[in-house]
Each structure stands twice: as C-alpha cells, then as structure tokens.
Z-matrix of the N, CA and C atoms (Angstrom, degrees):
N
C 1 1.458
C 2 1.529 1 109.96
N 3 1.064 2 120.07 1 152.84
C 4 1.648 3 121.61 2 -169.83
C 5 1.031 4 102.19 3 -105.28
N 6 1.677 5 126.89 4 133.44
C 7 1.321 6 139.64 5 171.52
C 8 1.686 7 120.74 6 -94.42
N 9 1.442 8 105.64 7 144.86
C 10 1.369 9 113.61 8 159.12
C 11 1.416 10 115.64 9 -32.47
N 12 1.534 11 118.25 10 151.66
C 13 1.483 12 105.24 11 160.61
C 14 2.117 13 90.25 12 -161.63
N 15 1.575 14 85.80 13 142.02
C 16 1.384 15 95.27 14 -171.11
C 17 1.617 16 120.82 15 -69.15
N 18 1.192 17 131.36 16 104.27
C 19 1.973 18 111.89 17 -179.77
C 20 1.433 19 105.27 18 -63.22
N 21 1.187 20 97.96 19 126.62
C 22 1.882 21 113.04 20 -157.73
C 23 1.516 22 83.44 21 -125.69
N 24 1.822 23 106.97 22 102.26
C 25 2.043 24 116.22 23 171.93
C 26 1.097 25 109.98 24 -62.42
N 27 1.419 26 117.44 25 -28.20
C 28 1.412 27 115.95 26 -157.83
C 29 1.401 28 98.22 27 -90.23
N 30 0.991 29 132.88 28 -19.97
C 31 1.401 30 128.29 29 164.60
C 32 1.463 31 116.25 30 -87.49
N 33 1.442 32 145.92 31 -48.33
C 34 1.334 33 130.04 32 135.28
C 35 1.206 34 126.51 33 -8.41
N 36 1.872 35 133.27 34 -61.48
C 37 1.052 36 127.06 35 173.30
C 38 1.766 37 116.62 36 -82.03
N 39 1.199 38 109.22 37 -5.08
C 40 1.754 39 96.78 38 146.53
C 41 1.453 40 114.90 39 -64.54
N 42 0.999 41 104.70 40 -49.10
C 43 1.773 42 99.15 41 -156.25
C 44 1.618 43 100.11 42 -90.32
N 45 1.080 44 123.41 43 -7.46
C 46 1.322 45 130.27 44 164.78
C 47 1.681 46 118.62 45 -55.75
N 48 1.710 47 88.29 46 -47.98
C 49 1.356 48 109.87 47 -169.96
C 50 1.817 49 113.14 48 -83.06
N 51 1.168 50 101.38 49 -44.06
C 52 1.615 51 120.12 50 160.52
C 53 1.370 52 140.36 51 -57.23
N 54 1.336 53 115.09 52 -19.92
C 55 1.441 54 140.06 53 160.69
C 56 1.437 55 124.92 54 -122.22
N 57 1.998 56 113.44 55 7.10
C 58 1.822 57 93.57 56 168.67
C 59 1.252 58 127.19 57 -88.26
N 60 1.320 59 121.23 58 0.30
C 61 1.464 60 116.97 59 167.20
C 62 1.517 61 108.73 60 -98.01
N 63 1.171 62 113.94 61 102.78
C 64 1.649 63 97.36 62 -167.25
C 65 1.467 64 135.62 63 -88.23
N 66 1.609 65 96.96 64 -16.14
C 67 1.250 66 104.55 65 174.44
C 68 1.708 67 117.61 66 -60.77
N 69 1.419 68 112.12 67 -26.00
C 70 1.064 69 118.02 68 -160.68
C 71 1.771 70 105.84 69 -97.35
N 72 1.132 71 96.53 70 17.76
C 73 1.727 72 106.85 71 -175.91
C 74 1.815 73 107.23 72 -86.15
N 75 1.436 74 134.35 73 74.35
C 76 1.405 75 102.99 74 178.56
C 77 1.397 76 137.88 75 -2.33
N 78 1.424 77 124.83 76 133.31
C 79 1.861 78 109.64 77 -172.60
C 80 1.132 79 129.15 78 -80.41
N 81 1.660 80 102.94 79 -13.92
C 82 1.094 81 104.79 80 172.79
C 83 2.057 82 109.60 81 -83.07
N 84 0.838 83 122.26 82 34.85
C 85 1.800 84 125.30 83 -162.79
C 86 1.503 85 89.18 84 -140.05
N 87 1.633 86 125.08 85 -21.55
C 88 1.665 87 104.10 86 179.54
C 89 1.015 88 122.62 87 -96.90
N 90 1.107 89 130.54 88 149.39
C 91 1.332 90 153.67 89 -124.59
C 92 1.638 91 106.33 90 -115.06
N 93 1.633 92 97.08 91 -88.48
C 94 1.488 93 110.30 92 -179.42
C 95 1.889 94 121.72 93 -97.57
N 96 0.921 95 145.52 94 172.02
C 97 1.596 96 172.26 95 -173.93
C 98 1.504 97 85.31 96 -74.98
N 99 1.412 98 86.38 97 116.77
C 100 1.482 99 106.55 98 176.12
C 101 1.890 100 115.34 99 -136.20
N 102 1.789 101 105.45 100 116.70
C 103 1.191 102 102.48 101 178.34
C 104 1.323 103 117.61 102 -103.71
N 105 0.801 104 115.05 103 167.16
C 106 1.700 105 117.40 104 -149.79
C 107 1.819 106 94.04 105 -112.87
N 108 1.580 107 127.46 106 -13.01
C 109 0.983 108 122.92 107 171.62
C 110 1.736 109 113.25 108 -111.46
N 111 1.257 110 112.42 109 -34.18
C 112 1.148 111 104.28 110 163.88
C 113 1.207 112 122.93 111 -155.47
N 114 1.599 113 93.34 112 118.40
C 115 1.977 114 114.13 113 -152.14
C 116 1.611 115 93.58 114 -118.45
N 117 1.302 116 139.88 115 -33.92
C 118 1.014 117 154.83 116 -126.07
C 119 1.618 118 91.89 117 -48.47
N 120 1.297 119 102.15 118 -71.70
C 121 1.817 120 116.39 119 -177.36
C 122 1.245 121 100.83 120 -87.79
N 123 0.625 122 154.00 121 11.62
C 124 1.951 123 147.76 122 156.61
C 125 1.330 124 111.40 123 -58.74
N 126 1.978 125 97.27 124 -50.80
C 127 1.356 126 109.43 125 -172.22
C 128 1.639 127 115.12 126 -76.09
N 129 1.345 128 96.64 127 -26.76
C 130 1.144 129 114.64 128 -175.50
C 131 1.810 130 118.12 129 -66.50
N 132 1.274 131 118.82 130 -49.24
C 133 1.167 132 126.03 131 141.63
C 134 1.712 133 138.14 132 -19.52
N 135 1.577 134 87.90 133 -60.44
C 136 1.561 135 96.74 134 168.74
C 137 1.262 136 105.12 135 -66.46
N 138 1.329 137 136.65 136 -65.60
C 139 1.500 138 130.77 137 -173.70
C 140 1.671 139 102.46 138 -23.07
N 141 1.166 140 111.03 139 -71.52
C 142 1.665 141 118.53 140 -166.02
C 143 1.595 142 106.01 141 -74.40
N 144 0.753 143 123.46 142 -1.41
C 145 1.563 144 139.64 143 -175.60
C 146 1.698 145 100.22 144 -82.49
N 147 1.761 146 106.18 145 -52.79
C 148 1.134 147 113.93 146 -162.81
C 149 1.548 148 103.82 147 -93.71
N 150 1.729 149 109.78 148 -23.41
C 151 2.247 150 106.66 149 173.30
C 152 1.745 151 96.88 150 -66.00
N 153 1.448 152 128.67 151 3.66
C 154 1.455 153 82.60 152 -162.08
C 155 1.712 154 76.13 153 -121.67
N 156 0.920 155 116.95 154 48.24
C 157 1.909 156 126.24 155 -177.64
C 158 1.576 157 118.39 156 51.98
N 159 1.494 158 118.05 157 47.00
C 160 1.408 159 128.08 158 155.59
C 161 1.490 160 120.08 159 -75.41
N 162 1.615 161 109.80 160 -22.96
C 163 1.245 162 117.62 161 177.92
C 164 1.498 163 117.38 162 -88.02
N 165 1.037 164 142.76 163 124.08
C 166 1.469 165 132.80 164 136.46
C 167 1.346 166 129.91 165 -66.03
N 168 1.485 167 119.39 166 111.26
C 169 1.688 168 123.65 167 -159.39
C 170 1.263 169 80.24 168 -70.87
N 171 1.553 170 118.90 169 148.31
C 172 1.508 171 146.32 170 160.53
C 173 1.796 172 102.39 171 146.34
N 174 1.411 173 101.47 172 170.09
C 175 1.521 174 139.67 173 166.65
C 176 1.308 175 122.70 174 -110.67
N 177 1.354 176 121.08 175 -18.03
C 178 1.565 177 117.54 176 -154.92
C 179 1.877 178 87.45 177 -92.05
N 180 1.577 179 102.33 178 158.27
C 181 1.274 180 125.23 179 -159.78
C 182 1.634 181 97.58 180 -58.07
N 183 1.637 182 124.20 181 -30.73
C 184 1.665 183 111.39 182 -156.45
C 185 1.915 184 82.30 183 -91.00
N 186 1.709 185 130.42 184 -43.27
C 187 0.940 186 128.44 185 169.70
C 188 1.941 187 116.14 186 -26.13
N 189 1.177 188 107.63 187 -63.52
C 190 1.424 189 107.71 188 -156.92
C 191 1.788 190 88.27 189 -87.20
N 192 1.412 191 138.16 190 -29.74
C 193 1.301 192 100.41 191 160.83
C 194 1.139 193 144.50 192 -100.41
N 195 1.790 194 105.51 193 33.21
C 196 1.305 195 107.00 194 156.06
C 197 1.646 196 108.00 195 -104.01
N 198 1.117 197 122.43 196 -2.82
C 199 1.587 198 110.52 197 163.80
C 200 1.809 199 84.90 198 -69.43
N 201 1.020 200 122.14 199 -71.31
C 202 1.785 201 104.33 200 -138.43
C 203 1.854 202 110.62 201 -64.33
N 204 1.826 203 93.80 202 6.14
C 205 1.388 204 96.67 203 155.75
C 206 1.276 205 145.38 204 -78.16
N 207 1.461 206 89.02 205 -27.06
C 208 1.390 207 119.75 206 169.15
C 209 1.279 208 127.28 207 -86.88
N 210 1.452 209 117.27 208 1.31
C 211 0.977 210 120.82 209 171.92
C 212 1.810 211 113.90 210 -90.09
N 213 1.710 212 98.12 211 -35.46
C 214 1.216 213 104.80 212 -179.27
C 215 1.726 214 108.18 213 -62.79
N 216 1.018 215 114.10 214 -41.67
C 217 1.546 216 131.10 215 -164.86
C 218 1.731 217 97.59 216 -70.76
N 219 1.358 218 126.24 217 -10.33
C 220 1.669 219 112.62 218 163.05
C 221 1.458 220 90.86 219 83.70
N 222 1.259 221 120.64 220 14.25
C 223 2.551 222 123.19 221 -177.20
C 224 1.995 223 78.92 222 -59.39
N 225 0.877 224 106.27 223 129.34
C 226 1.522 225 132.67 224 132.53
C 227 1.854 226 80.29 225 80.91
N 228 1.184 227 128.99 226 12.77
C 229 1.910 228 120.79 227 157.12
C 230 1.350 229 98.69 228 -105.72
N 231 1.355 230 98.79 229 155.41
C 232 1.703 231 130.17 230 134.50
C 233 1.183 232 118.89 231 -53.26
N 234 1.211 233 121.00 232 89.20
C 235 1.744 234 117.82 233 175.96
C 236 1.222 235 117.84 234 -64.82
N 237 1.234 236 134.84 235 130.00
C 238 1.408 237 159.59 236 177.89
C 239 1.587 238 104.67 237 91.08
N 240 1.386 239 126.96 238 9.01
C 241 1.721 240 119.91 239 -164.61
C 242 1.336 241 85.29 240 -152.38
N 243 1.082 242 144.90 241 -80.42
C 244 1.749 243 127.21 242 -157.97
C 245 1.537 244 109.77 243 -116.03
N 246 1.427 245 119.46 244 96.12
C 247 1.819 246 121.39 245 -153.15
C 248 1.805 247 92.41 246 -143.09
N 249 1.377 248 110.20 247 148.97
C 250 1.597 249 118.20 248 148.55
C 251 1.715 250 88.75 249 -121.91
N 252 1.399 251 77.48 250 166.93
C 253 1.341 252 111.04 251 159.66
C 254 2.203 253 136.60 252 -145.71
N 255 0.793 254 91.61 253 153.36
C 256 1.847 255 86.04 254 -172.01
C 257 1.605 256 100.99 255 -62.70
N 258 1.518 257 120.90 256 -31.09
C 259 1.924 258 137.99 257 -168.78
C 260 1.366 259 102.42 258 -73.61
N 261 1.685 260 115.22 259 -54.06
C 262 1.884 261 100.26 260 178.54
C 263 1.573 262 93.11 261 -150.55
N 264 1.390 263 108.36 262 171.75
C 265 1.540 264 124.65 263 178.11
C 266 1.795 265 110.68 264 -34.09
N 267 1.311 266 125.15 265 -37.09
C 268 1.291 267 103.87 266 176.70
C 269 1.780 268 103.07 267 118.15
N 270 1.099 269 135.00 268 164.00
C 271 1.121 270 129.82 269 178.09
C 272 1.432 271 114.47 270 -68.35
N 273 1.627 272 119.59 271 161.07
C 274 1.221 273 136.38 272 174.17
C 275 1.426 274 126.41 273 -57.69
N 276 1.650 275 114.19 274 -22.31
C 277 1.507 276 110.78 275 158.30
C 278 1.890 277 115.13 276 -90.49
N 279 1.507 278 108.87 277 -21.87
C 280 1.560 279 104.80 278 143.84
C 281 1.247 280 137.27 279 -45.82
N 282 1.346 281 120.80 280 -45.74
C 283 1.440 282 120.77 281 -151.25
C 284 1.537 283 110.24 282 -129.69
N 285 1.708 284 112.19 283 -16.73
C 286 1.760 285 114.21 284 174.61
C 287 1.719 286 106.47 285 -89.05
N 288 1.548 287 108.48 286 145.71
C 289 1.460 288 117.58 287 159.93
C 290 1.318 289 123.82 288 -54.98
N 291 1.216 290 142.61 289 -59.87
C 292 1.313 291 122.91 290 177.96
C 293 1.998 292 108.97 291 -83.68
N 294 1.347 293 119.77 292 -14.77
C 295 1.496 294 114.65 293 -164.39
C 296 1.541 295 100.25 294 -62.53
N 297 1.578 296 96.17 295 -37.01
C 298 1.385 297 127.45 296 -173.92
C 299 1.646 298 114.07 297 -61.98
N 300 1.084 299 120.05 298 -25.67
C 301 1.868 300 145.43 299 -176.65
C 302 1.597 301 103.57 300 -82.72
N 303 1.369 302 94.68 301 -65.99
C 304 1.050 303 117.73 302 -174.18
C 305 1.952 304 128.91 303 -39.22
N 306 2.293 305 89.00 304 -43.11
C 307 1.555 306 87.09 305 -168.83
C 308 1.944 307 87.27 306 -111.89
N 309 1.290 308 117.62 307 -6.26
C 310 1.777 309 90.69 308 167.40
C 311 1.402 310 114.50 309 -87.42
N 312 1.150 311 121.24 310 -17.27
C 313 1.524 312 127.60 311 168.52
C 314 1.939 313 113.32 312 -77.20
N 315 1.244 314 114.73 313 -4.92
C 316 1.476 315 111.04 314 175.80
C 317 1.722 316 101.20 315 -77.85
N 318 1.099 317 97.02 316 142.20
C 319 1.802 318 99.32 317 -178.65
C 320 1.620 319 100.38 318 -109.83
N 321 1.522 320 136.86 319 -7.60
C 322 1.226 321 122.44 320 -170.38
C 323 1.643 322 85.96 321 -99.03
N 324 1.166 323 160.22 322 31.09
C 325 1.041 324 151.10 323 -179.94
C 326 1.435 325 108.98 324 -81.85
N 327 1.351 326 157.21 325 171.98
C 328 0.951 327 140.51 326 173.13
C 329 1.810 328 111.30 327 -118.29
N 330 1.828 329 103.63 328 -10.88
C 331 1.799 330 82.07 329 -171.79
C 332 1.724 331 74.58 330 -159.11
N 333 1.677 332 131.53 331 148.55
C 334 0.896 333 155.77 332 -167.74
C 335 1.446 334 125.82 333 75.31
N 336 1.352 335 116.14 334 179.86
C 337 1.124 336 116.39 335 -146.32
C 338 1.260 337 133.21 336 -41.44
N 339 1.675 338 152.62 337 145.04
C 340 1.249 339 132.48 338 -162.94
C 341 1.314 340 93.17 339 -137.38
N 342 1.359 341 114.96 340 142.84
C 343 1.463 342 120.96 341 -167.19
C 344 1.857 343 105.32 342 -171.54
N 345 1.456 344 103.78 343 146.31
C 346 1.910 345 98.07 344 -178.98
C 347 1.445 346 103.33 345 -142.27
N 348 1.316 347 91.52 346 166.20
C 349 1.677 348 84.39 347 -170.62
C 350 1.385 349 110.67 348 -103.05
N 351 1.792 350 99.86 349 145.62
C 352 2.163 351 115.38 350 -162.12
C 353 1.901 352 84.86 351 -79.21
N 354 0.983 353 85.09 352 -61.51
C 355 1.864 354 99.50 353 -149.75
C 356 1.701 355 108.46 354 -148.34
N 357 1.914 356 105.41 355 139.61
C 358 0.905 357 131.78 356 -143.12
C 359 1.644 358 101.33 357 -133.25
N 360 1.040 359 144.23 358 105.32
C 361 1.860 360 140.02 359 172.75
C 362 1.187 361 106.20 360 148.79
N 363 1.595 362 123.08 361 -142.93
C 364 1.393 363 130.59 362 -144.07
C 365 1.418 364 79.64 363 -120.21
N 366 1.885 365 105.26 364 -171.92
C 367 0.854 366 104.52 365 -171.48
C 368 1.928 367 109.77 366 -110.90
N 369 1.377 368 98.05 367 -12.80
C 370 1.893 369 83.36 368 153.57
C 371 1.450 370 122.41 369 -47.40
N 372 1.379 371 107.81 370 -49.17
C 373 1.340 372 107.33 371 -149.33
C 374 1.592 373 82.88 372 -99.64
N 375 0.956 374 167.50 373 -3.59
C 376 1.580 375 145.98 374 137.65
C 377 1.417 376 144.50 375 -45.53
N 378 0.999 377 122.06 376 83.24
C 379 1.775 378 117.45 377 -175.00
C 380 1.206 379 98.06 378 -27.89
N 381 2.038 380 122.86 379 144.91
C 382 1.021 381 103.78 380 157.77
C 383 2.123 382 105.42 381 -106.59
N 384 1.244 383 92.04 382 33.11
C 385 1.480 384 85.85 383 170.10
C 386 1.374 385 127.04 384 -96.94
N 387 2.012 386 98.19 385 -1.45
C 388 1.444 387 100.14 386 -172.21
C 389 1.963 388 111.53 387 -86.76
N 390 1.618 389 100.76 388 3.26
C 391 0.991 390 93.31 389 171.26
C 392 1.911 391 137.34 390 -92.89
N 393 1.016 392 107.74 391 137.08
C 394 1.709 393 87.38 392 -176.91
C 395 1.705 394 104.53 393 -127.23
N 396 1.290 395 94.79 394 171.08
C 397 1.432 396 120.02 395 -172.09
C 398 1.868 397 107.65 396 -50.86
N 399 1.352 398 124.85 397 111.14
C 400 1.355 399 126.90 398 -172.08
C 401 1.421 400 94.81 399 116.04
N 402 0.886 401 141.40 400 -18.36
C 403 1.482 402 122.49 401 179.38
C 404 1.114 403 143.61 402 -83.83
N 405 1.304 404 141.18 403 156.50
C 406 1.280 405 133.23 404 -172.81
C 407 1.004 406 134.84 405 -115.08
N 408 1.630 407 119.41 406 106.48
C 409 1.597 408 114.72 407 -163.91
C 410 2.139 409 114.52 408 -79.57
N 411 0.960 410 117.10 409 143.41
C 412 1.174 411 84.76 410 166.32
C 413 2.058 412 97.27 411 -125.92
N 414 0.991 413 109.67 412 158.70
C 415 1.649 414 127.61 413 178.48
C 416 1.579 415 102.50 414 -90.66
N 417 1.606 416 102.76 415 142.85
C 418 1.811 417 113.35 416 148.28
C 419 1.417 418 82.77 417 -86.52
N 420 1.734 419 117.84 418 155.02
C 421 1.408 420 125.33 419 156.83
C 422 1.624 421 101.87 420 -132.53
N 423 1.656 422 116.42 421 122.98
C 424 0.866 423 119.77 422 -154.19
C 425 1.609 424 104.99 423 -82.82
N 426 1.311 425 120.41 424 -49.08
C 427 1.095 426 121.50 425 161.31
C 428 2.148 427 142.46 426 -46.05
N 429 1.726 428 95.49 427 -11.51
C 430 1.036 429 106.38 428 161.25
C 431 2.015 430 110.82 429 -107.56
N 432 1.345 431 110.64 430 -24.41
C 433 1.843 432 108.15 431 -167.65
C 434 1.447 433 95.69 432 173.85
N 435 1.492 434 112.20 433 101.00
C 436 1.162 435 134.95 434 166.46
C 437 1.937 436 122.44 435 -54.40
N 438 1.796 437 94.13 436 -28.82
C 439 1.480 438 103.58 437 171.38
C 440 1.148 439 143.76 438 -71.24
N 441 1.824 440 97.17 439 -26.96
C 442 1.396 441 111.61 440 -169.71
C 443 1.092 442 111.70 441 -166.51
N 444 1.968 443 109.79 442 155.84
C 445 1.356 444 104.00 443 -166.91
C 446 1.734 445 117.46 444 -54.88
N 447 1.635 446 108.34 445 173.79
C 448 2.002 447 106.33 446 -174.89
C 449 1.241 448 103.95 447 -157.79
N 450 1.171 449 108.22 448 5.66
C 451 1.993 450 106.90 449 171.95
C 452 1.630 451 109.10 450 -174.88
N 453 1.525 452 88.55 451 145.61
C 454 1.397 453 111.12 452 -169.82
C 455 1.291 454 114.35 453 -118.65
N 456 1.491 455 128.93 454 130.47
C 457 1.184 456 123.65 455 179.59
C 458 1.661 457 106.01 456 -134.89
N 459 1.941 458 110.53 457 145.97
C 460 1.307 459 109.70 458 -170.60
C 461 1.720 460 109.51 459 -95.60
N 462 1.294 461 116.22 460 140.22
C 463 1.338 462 118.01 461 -176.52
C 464 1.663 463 131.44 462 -75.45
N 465 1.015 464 126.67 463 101.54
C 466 1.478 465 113.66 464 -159.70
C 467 1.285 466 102.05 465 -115.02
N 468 1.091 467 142.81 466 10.97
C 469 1.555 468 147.48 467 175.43
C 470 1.301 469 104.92 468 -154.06
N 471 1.789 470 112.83 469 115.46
C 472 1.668 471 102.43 470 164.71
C 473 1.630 472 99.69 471 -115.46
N 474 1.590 473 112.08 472 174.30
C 475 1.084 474 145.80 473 -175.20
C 476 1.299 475 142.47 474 167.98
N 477 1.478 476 129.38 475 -155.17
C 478 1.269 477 108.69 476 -155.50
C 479 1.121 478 109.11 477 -108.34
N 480 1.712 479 129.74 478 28.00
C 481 1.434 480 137.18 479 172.63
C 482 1.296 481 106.58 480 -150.28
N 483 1.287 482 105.37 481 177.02
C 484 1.701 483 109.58 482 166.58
C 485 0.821 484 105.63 483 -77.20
N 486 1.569 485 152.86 484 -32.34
C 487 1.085 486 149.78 485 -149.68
C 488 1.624 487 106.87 486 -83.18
N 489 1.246 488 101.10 487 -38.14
C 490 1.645 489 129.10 488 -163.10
C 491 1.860 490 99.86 489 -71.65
N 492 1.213 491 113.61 490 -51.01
C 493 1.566 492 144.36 491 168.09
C 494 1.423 493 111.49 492 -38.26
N 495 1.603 494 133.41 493 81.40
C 496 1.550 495 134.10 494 159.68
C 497 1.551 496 125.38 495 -68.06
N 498 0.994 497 107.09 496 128.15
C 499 1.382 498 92.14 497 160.15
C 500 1.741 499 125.51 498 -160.26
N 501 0.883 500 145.20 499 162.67
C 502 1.384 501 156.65 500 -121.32
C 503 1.531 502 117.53 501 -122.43
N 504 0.968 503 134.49 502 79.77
C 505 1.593 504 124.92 503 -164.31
C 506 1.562 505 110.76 504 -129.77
N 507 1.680 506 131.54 505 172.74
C 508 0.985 507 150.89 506 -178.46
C 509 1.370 508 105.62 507 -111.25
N 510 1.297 509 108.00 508 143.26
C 511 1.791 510 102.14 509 155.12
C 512 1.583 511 104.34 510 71.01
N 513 1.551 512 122.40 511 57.27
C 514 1.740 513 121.45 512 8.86
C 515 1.658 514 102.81 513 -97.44
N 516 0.967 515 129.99 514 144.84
C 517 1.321 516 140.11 515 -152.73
C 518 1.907 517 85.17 516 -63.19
N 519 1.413 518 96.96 517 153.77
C 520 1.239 519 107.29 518 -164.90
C 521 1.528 520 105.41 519 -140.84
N 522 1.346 521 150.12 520 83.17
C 523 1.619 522 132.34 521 163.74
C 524 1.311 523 126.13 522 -67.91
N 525 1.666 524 114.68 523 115.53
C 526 1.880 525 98.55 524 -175.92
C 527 1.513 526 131.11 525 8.39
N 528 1.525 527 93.40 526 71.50
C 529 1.550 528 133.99 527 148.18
C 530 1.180 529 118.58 528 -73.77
N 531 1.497 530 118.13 529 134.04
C 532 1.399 531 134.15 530 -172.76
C 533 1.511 532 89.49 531 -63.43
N 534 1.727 533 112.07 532 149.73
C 535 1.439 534 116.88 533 156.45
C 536 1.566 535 116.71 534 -84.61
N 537 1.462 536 103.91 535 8.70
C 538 1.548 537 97.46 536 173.02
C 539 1.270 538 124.09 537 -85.71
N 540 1.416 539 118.38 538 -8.84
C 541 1.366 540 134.79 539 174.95
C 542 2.196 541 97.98 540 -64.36
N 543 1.363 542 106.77 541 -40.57
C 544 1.536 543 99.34 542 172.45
C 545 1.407 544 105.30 543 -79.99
N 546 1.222 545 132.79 544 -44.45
C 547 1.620 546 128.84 545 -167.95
C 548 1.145 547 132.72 546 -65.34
N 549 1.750 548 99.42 547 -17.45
C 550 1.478 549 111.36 548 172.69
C 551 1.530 550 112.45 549 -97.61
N 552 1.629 551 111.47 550 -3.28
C 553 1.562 552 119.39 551 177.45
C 554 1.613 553 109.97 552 -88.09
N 555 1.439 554 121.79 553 38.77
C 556 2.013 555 95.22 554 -159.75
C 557 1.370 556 104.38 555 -78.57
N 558 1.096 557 136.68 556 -1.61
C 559 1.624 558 126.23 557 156.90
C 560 1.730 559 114.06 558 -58.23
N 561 1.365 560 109.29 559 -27.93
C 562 1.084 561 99.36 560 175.14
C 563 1.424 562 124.51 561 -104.74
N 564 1.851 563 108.86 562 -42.98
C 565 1.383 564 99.48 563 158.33
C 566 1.672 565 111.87 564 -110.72
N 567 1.449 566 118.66 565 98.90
C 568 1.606 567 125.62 566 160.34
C 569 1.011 568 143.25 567 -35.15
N 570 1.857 569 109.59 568 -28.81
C 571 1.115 570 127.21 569 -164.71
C 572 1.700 571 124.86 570 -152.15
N 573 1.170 572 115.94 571 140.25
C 574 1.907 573 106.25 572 -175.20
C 575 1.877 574 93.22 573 -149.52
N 576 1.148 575 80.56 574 123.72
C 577 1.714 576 94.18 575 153.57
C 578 1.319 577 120.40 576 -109.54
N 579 1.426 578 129.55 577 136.22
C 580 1.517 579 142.49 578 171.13
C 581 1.651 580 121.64 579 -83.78
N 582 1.448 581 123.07 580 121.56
C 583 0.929 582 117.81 581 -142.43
C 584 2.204 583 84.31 582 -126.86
N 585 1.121 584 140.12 583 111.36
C 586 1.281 585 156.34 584 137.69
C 587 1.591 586 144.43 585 -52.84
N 588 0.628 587 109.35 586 76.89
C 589 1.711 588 130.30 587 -178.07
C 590 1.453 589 106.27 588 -57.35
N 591 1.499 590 111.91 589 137.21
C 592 1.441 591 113.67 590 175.81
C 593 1.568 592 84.10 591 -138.87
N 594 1.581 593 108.35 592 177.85
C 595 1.566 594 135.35 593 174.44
C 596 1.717 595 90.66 594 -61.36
N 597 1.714 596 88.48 595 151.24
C 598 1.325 597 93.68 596 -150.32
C 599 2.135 598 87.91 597 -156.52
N 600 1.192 599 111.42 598 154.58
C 601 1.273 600 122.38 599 176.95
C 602 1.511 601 106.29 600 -80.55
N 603 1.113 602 107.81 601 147.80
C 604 1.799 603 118.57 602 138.79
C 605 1.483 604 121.18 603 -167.85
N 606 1.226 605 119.22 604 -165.45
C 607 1.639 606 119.40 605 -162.30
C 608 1.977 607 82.10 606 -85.57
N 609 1.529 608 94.11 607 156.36
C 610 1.755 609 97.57 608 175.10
C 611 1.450 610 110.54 609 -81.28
C-alpha cells in the first residue's frame, strides 16, 4: 500500500544547496547522472526527490551508499515514469521542462510527486512574495525556445524582491543566486511560472 510522505523544503534546499555546484562535489559523494549540458531538471528532480525523503542527510561512506541504494530501489520515485539514476539522466518526466510540469501538476495520478501551480507571467506583473522556499520556478528562455518553458530552478531563499529571492539551479550550475540576475534579463527570460509541492504518495 502506498504511504503519505511529507515535502520537507528544508531538506530540498539542503541538497539543493549541497549538490549545485557539482564539480566540486567529491565523486565518491555523487549520487545521480549528471550532464553538463543539460542538467536543468535532472537537478531539479533530485531537489524534490530528496524534500519528500529520497535523500538520507549525511557524507559518511555507509550514508552515501545507502542513498545510491535507494536510488536503485525507486525510495521516494515512480518506477518506470518519474526515476533518476547514477547510469543516465533518468526518464523524460525526470529530466524534461514541461514533461516535468506536466506530470507533478497532474492530480489524477495516483502515486508521485504532487505539486500546483502559484503564478503564471512576467516578472513585472509577479509578486515576488508569492514565492517560497521549496519551489520551483521554471523560465521561457528566449534565446533557447520562445514557445515554451526550458529551465528550472529550485528556490532556497524567499522574500520581498527578486533580488532578495535565491535559488539553486543546473545548467550552468548555479548556488543561491539572486533571481534578479533573471528579472533584470526579460529579453531573455519573459516568462516564469511557480511550481508548489505538497505531501504526496508513493510505494514505502
């Protein structure tokens, strides 16, 4: 039977914060398949992978190989539909921007991640107070696809500006970076939707 499980930010923005520079992660301490061109939602995944207790907090050698046990074992994925792995990027509702929108925002799903959307437009017209810590922004980037969103970044500091607003991303690796570095770009990014995680099912 599949159990509740709490989305815990404060544990997301550990491991958010603990794995976005990645090169600088000892190799023996990484976990999952990391591409160096397009990580954006991979990483993004893991963040929420790890708030809803996929992660085991630690460094020490029996710590990190029982996460990559748990990684094999599908703890806190959807096996065959929302998965990483340490071997390749992970499935297409893992690792794509909208596939990725698409299946934590589905509500008839019966077991993984659950998430709805805050807010939808530019960034004049967006409060940035509606964002909070655990959340997931994703960008239009005009210079990669004018049509549709293309990068996702995890929120680890909210407040009452963009400036004020950290957050954690891949692709190019990013550590609690101001979101004003996007707000002052809108030729390049036009657009952000906020993406919210609540407690959510999966197999135990």
């Amino acid at each position: 039977m599949p159990d509740l499980y709490k989305y815990n930010a404060t544990i997301g923005k550990l491991y958010a914060e603990t794995f976005a520079l990645y090169q600088n992660v000892p190799e023996d301490q990484r976990l999952f398949f990391y591409d160096e061109n397009e990580d954006c939602t991979n990483f993004i995944s893991q963040c929420v992978w790890a708030a809803y207790g996929g992660w085991i907090v630690g460094f020490s050698p029996n710590a990190v190989e029982a996460n990559k046990q748990r990684i094999l074992k599908d703890i806190r994925q959807t096996k065959g539909k929302w998965f990483g792995s340490a071997r390749n990027i992970g499935s297409n509702l893992w690792c794509r921007v909208g596939e990725f929108f698409d299946y934590v925002t589905n509500k008839d799903k019966r077991l993984g991640p659950s998430a709805t959307l805050i807010a939808e437009g530019d960034f004049v017209n967006t409060p940035p107070s509606s964002i909070q810590v655990g959340d997931v922004v994703q960008l239009v980037v005009n210079p990669y696809d004018k049509t549709r969103f293309g990068h996702s970044l995890y929120v680890t500091k909210e407040g009452n500006s963009w400036e004020d607003i950290l957050i954690c991303c891949h692709t190019y690796d990013r550590q609690n970076s101001s979101m004003a570095e996007f707000a002052e770009a809108p030729d390049i990014y036009p657009k952000l939707r906020i993406i919210r995680f609540f407690d959510a099912k999966f197999n135990s």
